[in-house]
C-alpha positions as CSV (number, residue, x, y, z in Angstrom):
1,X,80.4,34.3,-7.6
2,X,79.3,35.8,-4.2
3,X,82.1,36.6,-1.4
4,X,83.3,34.5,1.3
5,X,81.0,36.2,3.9
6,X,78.4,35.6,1.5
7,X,79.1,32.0,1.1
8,X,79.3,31.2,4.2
9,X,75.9,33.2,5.2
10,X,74.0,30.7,2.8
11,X,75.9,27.8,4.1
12,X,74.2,28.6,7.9
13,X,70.7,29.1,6.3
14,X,71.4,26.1,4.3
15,X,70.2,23.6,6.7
16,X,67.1,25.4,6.6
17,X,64.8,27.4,9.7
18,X,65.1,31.0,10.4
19,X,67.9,33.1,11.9
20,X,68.8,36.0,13.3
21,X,71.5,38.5,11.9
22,X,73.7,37.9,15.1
23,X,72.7,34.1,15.1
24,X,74.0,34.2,11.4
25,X,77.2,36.2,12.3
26,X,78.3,34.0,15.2
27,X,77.6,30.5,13.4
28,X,79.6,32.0,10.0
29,X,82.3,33.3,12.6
30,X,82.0,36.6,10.3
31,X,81.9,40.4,11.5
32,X,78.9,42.0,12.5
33,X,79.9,44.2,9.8
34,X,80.7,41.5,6.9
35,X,77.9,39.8,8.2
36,X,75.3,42.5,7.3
37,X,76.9,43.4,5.2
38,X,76.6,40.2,2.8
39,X,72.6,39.8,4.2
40,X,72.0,42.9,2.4
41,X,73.5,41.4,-0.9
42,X,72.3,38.8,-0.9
43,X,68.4,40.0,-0.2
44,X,68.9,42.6,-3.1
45,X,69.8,39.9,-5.0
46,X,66.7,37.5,-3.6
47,X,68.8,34.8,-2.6
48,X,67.7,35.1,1.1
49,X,64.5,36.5,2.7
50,X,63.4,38.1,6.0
51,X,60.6,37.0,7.9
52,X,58.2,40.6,8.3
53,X,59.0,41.8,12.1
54,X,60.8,39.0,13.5
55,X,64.0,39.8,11.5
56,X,65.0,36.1,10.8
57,X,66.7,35.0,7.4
58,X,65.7,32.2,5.3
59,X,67.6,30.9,2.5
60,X,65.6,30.9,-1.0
61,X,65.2,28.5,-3.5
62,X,67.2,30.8,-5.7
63,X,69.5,31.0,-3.1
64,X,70.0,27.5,-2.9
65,X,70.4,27.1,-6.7
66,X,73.4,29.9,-6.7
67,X,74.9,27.9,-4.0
68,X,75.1,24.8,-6.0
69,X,76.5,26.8,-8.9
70,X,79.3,28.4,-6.7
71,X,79.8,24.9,-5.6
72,X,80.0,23.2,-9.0
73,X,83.0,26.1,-10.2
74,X,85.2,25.4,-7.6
């Protein structure tokens, strides 16, 4: 199960579009810190992606299915 700051980073790219790091940090009312900090988990783990040189998020499929599990075991 992914942290709260990760939970609520796929929750903003849930709706779908692309997002900056700060835009995903104020909309998840998380740290810049926690915020990054969870983007870099959750990449390693290929649940979110990064556009090449415009530094905006997308959530995956794969991210999308974890979400639904973490969902489904609360």
């Amino acid at each position: 199960m992914g942290s709260a700051a990760e939970t609520a980073v796929l929750d903003v790219l849930a709706p779908g579009g692309l997002l900056t790091a700060g835009q995903i940090m104020q909309q998840g009312q998380l740290t810049n810190w926690s915020a990054r900090r969870a983007i870099g988990r959750l990449s390693d783990r290929g649940l979110i992606v990064t556009t090449p040189h415009r530094a905006r998020w997308s959530i995956t499929p794969r991210g999308r299915a974890a979400m639904t599990g973490w969902r489904a075991r609360r």
